[in-house]
N, C-alpha and C positions, 0 to 999 in steps of 0.2 A: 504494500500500500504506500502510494505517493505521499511522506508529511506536506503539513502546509508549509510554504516557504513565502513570507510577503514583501514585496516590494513598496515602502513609501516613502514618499515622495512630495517634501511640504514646498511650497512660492519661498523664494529667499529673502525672508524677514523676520526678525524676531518674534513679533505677535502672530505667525503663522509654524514658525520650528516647534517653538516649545508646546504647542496643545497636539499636535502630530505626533510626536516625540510621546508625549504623555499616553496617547493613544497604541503608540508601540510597546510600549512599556506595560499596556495590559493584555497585548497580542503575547509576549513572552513572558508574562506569567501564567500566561495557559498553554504553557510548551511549543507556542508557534516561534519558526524562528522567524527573522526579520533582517533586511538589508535595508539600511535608511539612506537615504539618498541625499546629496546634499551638493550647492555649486563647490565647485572648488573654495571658494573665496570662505563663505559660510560655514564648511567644514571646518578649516583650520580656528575658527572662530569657536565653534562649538567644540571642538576634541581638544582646545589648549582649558576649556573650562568644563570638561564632560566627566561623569562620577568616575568613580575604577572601572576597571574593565569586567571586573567580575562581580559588579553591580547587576549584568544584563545573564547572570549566568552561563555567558558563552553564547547566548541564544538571538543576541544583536550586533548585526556588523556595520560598522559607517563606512560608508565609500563618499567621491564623490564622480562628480561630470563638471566640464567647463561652460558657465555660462556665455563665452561669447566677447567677454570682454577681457582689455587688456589686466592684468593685475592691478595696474594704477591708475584706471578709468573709478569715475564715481558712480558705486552703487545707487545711490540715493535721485540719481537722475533717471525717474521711472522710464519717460520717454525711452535712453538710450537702452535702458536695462528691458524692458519689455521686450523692445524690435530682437533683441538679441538674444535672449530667450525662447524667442517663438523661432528664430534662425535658425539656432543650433545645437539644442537641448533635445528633441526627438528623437535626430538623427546621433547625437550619443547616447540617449538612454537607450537606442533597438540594438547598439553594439555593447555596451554595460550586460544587458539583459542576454546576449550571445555566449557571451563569455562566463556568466557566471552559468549559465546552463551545459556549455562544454567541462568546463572545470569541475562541476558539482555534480554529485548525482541526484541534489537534492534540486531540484528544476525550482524554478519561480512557476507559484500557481495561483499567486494574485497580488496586483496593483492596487495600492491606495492611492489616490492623488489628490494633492490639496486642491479645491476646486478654477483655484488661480492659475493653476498648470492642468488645463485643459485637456491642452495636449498629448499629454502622458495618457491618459482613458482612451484614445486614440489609438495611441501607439499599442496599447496592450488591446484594443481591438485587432487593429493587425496582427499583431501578433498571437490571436488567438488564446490567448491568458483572461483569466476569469477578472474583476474589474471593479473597484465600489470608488464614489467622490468622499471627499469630508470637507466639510466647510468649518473653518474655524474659530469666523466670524458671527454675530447677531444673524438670526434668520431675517428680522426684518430687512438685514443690508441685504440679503439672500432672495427675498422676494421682489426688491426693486430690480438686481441683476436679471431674472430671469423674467423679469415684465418688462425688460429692457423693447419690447416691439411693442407693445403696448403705448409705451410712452411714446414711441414714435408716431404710429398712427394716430393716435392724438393732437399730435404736433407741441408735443411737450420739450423734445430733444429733436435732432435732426438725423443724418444716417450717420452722423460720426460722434452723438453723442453727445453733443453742444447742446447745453439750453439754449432753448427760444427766448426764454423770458428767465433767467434768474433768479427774479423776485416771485415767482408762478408758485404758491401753494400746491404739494401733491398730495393726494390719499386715495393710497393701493387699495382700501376698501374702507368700510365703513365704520369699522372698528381701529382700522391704527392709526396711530397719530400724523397729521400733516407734517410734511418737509418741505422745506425749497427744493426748490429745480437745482440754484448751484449748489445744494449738500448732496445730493447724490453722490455716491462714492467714489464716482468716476470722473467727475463732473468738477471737484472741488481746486483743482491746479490753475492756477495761473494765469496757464499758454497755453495753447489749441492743440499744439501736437503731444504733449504729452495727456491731456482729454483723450484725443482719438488714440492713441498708444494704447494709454491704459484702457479704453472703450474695445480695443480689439481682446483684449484676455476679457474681457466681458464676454465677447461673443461667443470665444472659447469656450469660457463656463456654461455657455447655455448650451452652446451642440455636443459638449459629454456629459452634459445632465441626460442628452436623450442615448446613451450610451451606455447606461449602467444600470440597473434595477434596484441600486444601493445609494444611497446618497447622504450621510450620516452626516449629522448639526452638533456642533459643540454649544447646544443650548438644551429647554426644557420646553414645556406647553407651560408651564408653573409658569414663566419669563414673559412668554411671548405667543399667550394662546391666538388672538388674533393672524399672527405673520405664518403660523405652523396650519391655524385652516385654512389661509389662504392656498395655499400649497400642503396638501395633504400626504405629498409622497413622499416629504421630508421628513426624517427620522431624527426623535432625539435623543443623545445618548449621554451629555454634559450634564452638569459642569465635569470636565475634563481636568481636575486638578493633583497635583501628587499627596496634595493633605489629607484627600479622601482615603487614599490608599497609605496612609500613614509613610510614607517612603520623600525622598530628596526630590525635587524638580531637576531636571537635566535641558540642555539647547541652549543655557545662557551665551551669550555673544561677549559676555565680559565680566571679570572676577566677583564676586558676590563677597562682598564685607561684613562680615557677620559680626564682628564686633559690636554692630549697631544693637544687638540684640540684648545685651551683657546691660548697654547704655537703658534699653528702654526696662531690664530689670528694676533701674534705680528709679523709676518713675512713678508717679501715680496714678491709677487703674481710670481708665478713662480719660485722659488730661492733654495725649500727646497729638500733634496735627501732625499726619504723614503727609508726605508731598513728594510724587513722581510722576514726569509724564512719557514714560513708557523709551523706547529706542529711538523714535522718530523727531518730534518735535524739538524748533529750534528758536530758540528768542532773540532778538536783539540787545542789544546790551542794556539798554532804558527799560525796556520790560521784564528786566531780570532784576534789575536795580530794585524797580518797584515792586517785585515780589520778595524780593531780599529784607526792604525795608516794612513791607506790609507784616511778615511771621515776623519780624524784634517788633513794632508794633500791637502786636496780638496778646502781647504780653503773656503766651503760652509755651510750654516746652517743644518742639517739632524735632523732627527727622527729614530731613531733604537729600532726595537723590538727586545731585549733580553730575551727568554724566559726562563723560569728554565728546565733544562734539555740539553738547551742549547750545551753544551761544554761537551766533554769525563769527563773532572774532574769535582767536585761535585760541585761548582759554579764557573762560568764565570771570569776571572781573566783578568780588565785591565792592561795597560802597567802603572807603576809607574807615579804615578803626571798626569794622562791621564784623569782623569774627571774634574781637575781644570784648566787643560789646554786647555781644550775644550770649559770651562766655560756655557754660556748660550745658546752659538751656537749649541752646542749640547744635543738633548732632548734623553735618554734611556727609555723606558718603557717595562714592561715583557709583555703587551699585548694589542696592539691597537683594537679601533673601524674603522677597516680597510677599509671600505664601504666609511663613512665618512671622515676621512683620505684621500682617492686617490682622494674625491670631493670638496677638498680643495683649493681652488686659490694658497694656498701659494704653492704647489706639483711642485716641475719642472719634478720629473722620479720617477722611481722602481725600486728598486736593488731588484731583487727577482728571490725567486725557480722555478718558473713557473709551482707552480700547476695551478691545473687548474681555481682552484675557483680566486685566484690570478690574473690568467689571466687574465677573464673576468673581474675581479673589475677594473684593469688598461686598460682595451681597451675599455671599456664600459664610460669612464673618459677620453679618450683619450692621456693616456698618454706612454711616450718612456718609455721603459726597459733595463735595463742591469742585463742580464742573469746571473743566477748560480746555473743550475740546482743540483741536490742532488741525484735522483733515480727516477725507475718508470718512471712516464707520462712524467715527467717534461721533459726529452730529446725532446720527441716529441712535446711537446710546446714549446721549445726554438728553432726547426728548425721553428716553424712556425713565431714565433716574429719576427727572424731574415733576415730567406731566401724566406717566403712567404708574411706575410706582412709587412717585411722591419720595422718594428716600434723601435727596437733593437741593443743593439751590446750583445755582447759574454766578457768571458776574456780569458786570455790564460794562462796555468799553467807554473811556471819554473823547472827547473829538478829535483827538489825534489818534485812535486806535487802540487805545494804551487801557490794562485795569491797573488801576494805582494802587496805591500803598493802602489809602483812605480805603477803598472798595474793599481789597482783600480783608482788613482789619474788620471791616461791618462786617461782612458776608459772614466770616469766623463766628462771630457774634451771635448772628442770626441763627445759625444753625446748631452752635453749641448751647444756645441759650431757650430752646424749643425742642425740648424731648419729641413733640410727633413723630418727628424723623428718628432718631431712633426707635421708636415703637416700629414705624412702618418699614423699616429697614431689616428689625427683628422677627416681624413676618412674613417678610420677603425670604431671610434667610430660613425660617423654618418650611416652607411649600419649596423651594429646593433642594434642601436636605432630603426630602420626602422621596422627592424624583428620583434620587442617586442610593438611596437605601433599597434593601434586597423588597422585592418586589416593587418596586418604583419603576415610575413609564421608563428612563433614561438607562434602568438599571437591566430590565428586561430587554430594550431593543440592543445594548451593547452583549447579553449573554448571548440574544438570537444570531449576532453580528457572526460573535467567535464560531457561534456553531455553524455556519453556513458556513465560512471559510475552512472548516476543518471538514466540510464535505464534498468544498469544492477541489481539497489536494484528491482525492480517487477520481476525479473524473475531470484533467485540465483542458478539456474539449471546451469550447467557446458556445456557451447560454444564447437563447435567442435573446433577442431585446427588441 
């Protein structure tokens, strides 16, 4: 009998590695083994910060393939980074996929793919190999990609994905919350060609959604009943977290400082404001200033992730005499164990981007947010914090774009100072818990998950679809 042998395979980004990774990780505790897939670049990123090797029990291998680009090109420039991706990632992952099936006698007998790599559900259609998507993101982001012709006949977007109207309210149905046309996930950049770039892995995602009978969501119906009837054949099998399974997060992109944790022992149970916004976003130096100056303003203890890359200019520039002034009250680190962090007694909130992985770490924790999204998804999780499960406030920019010091300081206020949010955040985290606990929706569709994979290794003949 053939074992299972899986292939996945996440988009190269941090808030798409780690819940994939996460995902493997419970592929191989039910004795499937696993090949993770990874760009060259991303690799070295994750294997300089990845557990022991004999954390995976022998039963997960990292490789990577070349995205396309040179070593010293910028990832972060999606435009470049998409065209090159979809260039030349298929045609390495069918010779990746050659070679490990001459060399092994354990064959690949099934594709995961993150739903941003399209492509790959593709490839393992050719290739005759069994096949499922995972999205790692908000179903709601999930439902606008695949209404993505919708919007167009409408004349909401164009054929390359450009809003018509920017300012144009949408609502997918009658139950989710509106958006703008420019937060669409696609939609939100700048400059046109990197819209239509990223507009074309959209498309991708929709023609190998019609390619798999599997389509697995790192969310819940508990989250997101609305965006999950909309789209019924999406499965939920999240939150996706390593705290669930009592075990270490793996996929970090850069060292995790744990010392922070020692720091929040000394603190008071409820007191401290976390503050990170994930791998991506970037500040200018005045709206750093002014969040710098807003938490010593706050007159509360905090934990701030300052990551390198940080800030437009080349390191992070507090304000003069600002780390002595803040003294011990204030902890900075370039990269928390963020899991543990938000399961902190000392945590009172989240100032955060509201990705999504994010998301789920603070609602799964039960705790309030104050929103600052960045791009992409994050709009559509900060309507949800806010206007659906209330666990949240917002901030508001002043006329030069900027939230100041003054705003942050309120908002802090506002929200520390109004238990509801707490309450509502406390129940938000208890109807999730529920999903992920043994008979729970999320809990059940991921045992069905393992067991169709372990029946697809006897028989790796190619499914109708």
């Amino acid at each position: 009998m053939t074992k299972p042998h899986v292939l996945v395979i996440p988009y190269p980004a941090q808030g798409h590695v780690i819940p994939i990774m996460e995902l493997a990780q419970r592929l191989v505790m039910q004795g499937i083994k696993v090949t993770f897939v990874n760009t060259d670049v991303t690799h070295k990123l994750v294997k300089s910060n990845s557990l022991e090797k004999d954390a995976f029990g022998g039963l997960m291998q990292m490789v990577s393939i070349p995205d396309g680009l040179e070593p010293w090109e910028d990832r972060t420039d999606l435009c470049k980074l998409s065209k090159s991706v979809l260039r030349t990632m298929p045609h390495k992952l069918e010779e990746l996929i050659d070679t490990i099936n001459e060399e092994n006698n354990n064959k690949v007998t099934c594709i995961i793919a993150d739903g941003c790599m399209g492509w790959a559900i593709k490839v393992a259609k050719k290739m005759r190999i069994s096949r499922a998507a995972f999205w790692p993101a908000s179903v709601c982001t999930l439902a606008s990609v695949l209404s993505y012709q919708k919007l167009i006949d409408d004349g909401i977007i164009n054929n390359n994905g450009m809003p018509l109207n920017h300012d144009q309210m949408i609502q997918l149905s009658e139950t989710m919350p509106p958006i703008k046309a420019a937060d669409l996930s696609w939609a939100c950049f700048e400059d046109s060609p990197t819209v239509e770039a990223v507009f074309q892995v959209v498309r991708e995602a929709v023609e190998a959604s019609r390619l798999t009978k599997w389509y697995i969501c790192n969310s819940t119906t508990e989250l997101e009943v609305a965006a999950f009837s909309l789209y019924p054949q999406l499965l939920q099998i999240g939150p996706l977290l390593a705290s669930n399974r009592l075990g270490d997060q793996a996929g970090h992109f850069w060292q995790e400082d744990s010392t922070c944790l020692e720091w929040l022992d000394q603190q008071k149970p409820c007191s401290v404001i976390y503050i990170a916004f994930g791998s991506f976003t970037i500040f200018n130096q005045t709206q750093f200033e002014e969040l710098a100056l807003g938490l010593e303003l706050s007159n509360r203890p905090f934990l701030w992730v300052v990551r390198p890359g940080m800030t437009k200019e080349t390191t992070a520039s507090f304000p003069d005499g600002y780390v002595e002034r803040v003294g011990s009250r204030g902890r900075i680190v370039s990269w928390a164990p963020q899991q543990k962090v938000l399961a902190h007694p000392s945590v009172a909130c989240f100032v955060s981007h509201c990705g999504w992985n994010s998301t789920l770490e603070g609602v799964t924790n039960g705790l309030p947010f104050l929103c600052w999204p960045y791009f992409a998804d994050q709009f559509h999780n900060e309507t949800y914090i806010r206007h659906i499960w209330k666990t949240g406030l917002g901030f508001n920019k002043d006329e030069g774009g900027i939230i100041t010091r003054g705003e942050i300081k309120s908002k802090v206020e506002k929200l520390l100072g109004d238990n509801t949010f707490r309450v509502k955040a406390m129940d938000t985290k208890e109807k999730v818990t529920s999903a992920i606990a043994k008979g729970g929706g999320s809990h059940k569709n991921l045992s069905n998950f393992i067991e169709w994979i372990q029946e697809e290794s006897t028989d790796t003949q190619e499914y109708s679809t």
